[in-house]
PyMOL Python script that loads the backbone (N, CA, C, O; Angstrom):
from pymol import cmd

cmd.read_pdbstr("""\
ATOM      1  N   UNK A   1      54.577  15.032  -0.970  1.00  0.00           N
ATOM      2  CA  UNK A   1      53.152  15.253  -1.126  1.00  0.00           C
ATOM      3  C   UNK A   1      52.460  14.736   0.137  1.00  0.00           C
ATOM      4  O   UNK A   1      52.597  13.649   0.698  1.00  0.00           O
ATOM      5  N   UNK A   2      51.644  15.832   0.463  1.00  0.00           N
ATOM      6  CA  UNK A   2      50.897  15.479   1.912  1.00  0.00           C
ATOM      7  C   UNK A   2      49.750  13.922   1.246  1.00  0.00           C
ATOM      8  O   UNK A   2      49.235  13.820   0.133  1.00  0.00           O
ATOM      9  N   UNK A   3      49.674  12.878   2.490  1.00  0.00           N
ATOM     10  CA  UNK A   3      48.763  11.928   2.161  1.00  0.00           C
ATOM     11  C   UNK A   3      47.329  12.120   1.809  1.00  0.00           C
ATOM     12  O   UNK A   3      46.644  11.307   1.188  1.00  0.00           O
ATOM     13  N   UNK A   4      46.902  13.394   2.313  1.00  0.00           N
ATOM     14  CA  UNK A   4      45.567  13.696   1.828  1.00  0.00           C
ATOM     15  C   UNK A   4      45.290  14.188   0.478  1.00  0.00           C
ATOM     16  O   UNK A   4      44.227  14.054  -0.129  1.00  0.00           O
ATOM     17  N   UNK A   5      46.639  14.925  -0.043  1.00  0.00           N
ATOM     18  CA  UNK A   5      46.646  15.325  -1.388  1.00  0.00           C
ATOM     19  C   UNK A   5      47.083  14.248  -1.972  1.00  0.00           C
ATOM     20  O   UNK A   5      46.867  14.243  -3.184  1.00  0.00           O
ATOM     21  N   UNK A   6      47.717  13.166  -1.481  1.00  0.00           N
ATOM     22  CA  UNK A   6      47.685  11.815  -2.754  1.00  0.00           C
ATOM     23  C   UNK A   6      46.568  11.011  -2.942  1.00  0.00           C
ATOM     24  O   UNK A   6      46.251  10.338  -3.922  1.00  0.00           O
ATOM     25  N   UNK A   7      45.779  11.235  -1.424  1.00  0.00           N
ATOM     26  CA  UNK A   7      44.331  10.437  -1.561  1.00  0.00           C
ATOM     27  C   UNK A   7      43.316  11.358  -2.285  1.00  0.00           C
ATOM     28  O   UNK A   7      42.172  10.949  -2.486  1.00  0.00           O
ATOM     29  N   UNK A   8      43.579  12.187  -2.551  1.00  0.00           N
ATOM     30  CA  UNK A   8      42.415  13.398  -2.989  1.00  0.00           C
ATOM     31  C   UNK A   8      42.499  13.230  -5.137  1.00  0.00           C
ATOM     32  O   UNK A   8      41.631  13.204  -6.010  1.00  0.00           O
ATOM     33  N   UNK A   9      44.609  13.132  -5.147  1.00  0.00           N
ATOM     34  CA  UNK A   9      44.781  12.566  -6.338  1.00  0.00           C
ATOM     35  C   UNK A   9      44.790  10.884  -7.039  1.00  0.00           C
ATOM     36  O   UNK A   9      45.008  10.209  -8.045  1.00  0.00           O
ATOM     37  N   UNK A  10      44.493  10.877  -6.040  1.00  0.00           N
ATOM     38  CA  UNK A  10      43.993   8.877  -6.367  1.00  0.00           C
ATOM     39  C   UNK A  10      42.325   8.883  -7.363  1.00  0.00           C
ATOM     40  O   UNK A  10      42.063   8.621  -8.537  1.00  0.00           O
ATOM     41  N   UNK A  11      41.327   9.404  -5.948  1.00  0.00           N
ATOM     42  CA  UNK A  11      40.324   9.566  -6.116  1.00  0.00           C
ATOM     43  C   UNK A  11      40.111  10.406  -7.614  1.00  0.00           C
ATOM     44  O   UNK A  11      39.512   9.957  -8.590  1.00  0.00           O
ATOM     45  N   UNK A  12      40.681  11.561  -7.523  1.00  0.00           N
ATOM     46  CA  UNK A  12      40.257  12.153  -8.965  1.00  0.00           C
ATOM     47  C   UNK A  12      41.326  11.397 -10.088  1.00  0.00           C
ATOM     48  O   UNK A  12      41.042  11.852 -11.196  1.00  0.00           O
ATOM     49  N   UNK A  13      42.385  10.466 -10.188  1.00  0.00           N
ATOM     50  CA  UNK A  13      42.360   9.952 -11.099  1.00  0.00           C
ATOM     51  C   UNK A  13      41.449   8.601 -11.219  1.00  0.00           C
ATOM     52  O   UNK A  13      40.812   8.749 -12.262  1.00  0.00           O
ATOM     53  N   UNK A  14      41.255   7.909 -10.890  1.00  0.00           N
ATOM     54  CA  UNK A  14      40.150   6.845 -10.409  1.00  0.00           C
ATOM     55  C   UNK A  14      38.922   7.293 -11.619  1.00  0.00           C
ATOM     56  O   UNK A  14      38.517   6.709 -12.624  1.00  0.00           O
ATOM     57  N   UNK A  15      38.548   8.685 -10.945  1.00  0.00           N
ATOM     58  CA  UNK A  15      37.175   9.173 -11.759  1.00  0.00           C
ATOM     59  C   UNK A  15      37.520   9.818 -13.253  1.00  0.00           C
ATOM     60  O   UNK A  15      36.675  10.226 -14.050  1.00  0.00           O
ATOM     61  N   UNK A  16      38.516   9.815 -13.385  1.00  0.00           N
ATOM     62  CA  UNK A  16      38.869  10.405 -14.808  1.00  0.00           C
ATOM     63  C   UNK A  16      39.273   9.616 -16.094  1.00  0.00           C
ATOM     64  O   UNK A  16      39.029   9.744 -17.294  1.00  0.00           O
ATOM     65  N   UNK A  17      40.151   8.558 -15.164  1.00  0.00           N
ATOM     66  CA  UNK A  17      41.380   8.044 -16.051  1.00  0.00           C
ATOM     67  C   UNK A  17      40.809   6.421 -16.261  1.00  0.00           C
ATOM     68  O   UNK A  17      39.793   5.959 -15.741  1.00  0.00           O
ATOM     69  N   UNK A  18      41.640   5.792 -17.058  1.00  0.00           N
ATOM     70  CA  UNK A  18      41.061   4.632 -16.819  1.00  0.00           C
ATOM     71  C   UNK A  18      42.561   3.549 -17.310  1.00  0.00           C
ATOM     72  O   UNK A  18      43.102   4.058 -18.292  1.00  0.00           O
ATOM     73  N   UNK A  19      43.196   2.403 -16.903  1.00  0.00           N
ATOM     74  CA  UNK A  19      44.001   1.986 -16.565  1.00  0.00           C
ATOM     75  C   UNK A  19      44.085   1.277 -18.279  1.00  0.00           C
ATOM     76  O   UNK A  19      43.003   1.084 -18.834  1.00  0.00           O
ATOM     77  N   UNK A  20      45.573   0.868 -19.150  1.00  0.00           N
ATOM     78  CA  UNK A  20      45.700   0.309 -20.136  1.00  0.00           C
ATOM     79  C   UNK A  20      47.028  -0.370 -20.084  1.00  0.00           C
ATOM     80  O   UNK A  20      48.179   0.024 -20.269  1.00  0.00           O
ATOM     81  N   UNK A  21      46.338  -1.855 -19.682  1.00  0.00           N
ATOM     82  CA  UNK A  21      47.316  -2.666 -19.559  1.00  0.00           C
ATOM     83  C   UNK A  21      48.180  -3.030 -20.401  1.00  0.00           C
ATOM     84  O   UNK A  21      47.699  -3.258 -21.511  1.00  0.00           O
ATOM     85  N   UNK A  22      49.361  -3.186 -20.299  1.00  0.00           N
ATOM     86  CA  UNK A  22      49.903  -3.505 -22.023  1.00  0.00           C
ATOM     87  C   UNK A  22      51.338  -4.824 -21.638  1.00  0.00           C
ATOM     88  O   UNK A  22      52.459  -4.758 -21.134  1.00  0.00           O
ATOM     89  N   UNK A  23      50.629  -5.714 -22.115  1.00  0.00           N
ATOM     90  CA  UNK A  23      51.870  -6.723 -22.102  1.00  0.00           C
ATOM     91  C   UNK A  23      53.322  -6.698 -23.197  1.00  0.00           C
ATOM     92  O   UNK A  23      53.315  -6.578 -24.422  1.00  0.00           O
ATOM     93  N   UNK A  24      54.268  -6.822 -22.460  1.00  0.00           N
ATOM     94  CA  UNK A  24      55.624  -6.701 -23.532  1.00  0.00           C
ATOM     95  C   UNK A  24      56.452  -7.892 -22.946  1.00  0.00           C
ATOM     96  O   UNK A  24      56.345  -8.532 -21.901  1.00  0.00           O
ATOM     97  N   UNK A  25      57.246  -7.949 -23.914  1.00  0.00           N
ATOM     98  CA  UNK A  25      58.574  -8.951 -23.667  1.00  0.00           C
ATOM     99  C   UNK A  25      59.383  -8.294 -23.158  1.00  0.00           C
ATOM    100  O   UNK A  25      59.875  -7.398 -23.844  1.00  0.00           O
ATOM    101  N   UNK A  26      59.978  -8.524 -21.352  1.00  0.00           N
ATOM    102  CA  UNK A  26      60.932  -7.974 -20.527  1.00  0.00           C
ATOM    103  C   UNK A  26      61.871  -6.889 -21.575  1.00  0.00           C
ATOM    104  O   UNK A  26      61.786  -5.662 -21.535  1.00  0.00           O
ATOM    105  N   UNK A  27      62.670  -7.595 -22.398  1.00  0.00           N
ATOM    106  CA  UNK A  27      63.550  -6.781 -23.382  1.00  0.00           C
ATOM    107  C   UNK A  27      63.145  -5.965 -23.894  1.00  0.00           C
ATOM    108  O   UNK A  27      63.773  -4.977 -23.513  1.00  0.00           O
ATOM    109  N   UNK A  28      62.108  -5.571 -24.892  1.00  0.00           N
ATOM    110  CA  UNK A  28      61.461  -4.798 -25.793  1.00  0.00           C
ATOM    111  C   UNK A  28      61.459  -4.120 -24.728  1.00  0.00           C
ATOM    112  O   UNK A  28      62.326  -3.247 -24.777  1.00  0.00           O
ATOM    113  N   UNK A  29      60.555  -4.125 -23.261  1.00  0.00           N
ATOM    114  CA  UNK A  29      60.240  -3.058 -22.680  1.00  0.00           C
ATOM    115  C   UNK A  29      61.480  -2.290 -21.925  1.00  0.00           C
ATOM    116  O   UNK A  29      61.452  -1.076 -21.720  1.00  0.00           O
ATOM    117  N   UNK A  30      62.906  -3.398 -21.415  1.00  0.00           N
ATOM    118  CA  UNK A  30      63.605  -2.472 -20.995  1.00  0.00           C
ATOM    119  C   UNK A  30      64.079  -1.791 -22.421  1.00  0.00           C
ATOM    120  O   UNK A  30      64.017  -0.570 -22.272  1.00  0.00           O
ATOM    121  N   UNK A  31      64.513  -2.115 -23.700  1.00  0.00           N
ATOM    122  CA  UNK A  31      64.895  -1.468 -24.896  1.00  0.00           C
ATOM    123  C   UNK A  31      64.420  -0.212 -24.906  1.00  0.00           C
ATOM    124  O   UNK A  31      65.048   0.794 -25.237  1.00  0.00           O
ATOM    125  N   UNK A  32      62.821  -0.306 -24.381  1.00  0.00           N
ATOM    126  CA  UNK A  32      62.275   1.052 -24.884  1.00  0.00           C
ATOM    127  C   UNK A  32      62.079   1.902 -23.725  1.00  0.00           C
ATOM    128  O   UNK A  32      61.738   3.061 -23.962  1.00  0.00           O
ATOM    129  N   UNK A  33      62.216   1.583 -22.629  1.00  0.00           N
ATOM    130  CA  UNK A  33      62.544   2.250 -21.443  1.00  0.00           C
ATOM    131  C   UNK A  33      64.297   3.282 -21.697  1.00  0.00           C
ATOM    132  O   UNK A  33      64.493   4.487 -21.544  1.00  0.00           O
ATOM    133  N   UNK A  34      65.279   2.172 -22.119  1.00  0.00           N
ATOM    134  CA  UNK A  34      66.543   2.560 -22.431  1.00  0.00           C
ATOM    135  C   UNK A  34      66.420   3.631 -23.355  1.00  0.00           C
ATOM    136  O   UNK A  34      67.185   4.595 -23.325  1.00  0.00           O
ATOM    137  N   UNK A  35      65.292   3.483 -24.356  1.00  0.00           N
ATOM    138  CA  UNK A  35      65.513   4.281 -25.695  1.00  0.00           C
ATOM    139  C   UNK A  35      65.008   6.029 -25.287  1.00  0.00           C
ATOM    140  O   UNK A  35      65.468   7.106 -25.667  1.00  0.00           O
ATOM    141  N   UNK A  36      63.756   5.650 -24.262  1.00  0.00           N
ATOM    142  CA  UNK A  36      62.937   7.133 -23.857  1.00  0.00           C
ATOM    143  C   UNK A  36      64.434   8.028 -22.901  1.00  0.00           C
ATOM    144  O   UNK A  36      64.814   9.196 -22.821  1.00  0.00           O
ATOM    145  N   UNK A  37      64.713   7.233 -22.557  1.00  0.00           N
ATOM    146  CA  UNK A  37      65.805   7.699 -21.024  1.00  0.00           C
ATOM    147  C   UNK A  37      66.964   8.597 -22.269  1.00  0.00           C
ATOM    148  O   UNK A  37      67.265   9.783 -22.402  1.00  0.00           O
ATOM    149  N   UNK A  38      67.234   7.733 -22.772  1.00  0.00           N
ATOM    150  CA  UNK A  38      68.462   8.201 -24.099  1.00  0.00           C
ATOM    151  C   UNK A  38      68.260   9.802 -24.275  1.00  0.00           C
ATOM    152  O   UNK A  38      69.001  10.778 -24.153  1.00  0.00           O
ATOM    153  N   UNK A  39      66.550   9.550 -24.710  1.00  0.00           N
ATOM    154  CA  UNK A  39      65.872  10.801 -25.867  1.00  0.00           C
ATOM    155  C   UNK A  39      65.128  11.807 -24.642  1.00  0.00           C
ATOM    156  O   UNK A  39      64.281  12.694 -24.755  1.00  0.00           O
ATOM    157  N   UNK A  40      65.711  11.355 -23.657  1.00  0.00           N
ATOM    158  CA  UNK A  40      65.135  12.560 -22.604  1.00  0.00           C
ATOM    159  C   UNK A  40      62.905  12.568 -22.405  1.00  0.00           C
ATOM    160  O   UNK A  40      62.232  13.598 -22.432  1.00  0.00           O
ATOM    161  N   UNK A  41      62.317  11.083 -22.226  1.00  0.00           N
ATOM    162  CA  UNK A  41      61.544  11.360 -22.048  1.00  0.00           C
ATOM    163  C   UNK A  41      61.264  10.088 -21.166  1.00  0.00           C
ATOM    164  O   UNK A  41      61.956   9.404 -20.413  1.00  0.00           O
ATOM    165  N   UNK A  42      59.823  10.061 -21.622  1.00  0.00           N
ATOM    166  CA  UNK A  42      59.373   8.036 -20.342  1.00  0.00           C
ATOM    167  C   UNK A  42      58.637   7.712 -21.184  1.00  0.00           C
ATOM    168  O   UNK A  42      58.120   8.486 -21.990  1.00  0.00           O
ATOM    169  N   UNK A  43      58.461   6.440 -21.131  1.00  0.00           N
ATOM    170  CA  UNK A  43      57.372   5.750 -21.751  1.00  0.00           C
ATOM    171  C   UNK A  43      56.129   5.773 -21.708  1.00  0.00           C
ATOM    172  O   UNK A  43      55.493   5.326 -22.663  1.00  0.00           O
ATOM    173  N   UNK A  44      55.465   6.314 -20.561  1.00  0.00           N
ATOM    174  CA  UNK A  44      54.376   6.935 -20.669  1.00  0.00           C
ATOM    175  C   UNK A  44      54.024   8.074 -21.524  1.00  0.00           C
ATOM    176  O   UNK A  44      52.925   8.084 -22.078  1.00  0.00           O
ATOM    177  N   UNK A  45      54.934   9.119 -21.693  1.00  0.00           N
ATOM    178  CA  UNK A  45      54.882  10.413 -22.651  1.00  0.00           C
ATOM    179  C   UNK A  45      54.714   9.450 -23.977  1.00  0.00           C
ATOM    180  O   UNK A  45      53.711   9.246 -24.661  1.00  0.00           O
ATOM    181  N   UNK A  46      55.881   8.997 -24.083  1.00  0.00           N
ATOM    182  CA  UNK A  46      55.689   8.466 -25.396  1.00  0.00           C
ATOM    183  C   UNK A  46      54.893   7.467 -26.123  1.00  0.00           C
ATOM    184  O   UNK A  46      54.946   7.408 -27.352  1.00  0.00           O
ATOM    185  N   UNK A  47      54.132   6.651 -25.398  1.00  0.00           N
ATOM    186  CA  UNK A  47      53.129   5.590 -25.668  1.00  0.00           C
ATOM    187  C   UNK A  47      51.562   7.111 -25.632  1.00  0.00           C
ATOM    188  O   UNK A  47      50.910   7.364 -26.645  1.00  0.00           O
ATOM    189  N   UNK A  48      51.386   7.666 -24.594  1.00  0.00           N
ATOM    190  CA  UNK A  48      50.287   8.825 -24.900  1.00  0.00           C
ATOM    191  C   UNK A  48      50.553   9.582 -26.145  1.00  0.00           C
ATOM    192  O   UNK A  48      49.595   9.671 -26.913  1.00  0.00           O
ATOM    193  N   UNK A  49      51.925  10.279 -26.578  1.00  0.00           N
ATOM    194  CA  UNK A  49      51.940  11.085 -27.842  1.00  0.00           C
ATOM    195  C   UNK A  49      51.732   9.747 -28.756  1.00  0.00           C
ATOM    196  O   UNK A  49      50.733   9.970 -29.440  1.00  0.00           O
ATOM    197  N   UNK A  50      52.049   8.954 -28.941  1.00  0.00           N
ATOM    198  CA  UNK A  50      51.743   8.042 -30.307  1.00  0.00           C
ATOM    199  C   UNK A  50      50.080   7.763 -30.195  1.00  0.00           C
ATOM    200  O   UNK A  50      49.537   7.776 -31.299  1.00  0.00           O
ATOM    201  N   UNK A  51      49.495   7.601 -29.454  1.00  0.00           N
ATOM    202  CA  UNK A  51      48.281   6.953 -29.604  1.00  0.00           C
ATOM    203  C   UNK A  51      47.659   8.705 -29.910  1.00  0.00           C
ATOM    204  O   UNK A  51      46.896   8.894 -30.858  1.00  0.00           O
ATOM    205  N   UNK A  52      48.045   9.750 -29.096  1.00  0.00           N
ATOM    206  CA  UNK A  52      47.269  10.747 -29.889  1.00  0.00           C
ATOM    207  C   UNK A  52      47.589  10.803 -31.180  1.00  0.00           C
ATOM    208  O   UNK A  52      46.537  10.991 -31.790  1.00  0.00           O
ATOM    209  N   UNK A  53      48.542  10.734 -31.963  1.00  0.00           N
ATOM    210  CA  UNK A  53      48.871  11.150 -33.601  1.00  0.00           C
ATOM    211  C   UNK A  53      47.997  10.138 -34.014  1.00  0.00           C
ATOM    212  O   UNK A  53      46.986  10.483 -34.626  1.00  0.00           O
ATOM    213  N   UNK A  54      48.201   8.955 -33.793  1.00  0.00           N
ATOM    214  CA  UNK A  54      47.295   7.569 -33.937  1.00  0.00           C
ATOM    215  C   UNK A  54      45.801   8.388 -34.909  1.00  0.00           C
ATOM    216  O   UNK A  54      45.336   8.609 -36.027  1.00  0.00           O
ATOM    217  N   UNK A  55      45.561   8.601 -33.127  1.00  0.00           N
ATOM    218  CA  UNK A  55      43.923   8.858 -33.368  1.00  0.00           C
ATOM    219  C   UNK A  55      43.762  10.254 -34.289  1.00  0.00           C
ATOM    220  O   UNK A  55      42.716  10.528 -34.878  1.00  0.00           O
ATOM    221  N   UNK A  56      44.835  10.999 -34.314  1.00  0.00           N
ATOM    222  CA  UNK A  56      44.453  12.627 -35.498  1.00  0.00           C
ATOM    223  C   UNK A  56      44.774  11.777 -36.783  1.00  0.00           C
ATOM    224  O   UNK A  56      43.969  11.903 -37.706  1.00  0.00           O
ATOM    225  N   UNK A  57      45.695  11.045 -36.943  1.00  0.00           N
ATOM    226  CA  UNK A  57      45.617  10.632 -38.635  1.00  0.00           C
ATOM    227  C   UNK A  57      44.937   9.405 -39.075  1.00  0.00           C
ATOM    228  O   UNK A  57      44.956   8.952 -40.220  1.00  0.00           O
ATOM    229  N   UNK A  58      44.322   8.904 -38.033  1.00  0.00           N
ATOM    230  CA  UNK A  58      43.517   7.856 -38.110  1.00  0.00           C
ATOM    231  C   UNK A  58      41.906   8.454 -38.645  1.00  0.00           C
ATOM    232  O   UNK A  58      41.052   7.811 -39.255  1.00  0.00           O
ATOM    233  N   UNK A  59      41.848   9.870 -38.191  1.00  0.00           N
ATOM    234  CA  UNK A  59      40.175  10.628 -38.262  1.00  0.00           C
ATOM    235  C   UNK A  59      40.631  11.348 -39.489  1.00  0.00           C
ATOM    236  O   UNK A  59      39.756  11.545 -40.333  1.00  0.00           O
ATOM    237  N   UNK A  60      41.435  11.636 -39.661  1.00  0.00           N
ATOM    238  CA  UNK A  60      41.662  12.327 -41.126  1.00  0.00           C
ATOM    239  C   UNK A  60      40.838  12.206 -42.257  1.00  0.00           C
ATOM    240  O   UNK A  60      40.787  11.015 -42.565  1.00  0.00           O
ATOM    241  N   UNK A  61      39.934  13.151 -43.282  1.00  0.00           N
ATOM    242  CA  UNK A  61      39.069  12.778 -44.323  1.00  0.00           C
ATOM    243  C   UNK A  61      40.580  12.283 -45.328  1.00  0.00           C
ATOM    244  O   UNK A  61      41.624  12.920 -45.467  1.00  0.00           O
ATOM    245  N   UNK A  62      40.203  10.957 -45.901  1.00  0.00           N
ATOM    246  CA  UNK A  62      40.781  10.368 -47.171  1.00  0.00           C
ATOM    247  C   UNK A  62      41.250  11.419 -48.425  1.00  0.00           C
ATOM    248  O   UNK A  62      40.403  12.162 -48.923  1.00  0.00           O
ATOM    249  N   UNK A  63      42.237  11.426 -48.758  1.00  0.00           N
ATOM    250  CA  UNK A  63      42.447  12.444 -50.054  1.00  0.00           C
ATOM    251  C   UNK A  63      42.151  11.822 -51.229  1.00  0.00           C
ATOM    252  O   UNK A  63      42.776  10.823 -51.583  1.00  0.00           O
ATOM    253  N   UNK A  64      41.299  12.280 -51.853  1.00  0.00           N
ATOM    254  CA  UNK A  64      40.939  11.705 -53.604  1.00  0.00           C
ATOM    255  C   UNK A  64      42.422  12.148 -54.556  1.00  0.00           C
ATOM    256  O   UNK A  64      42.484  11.893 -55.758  1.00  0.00           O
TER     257      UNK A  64
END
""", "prot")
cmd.dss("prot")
cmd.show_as("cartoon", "prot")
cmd.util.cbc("prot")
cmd.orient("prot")
């Protein structure tokens, strides 16, 4: 990637995105690093798909 297109993608993530720090215990995090690698994905995919389901069954109307 040319440096102007990483500075061009800095800048527009900067203005979009916003950073979520997350503390773990060395182990847990290599465990779950080990576990995404296993299942063919990263921990980023998979920490973003959980917090979206999160938030769809979290907004869900209550069933009587």
């Amino acid at each position: 990637m040319s440096e102007s297109k990483y500075k061009a993608q800095q800048k527009y993530n900067r203005k979009n995105y916003v950073r979520f720090p997350l503390d773990l215990k060395p182990d847990v995090l290599e465990a779950f690093r080990t576990a995404c690698k296993a299942n063919g994905t990263t921990p980023t995919t998979e920490i973003k798909r959980f917090i979206l389901k999160y938030i769809e069954e979290a907004s869900k109307e209550p069933e009587d």
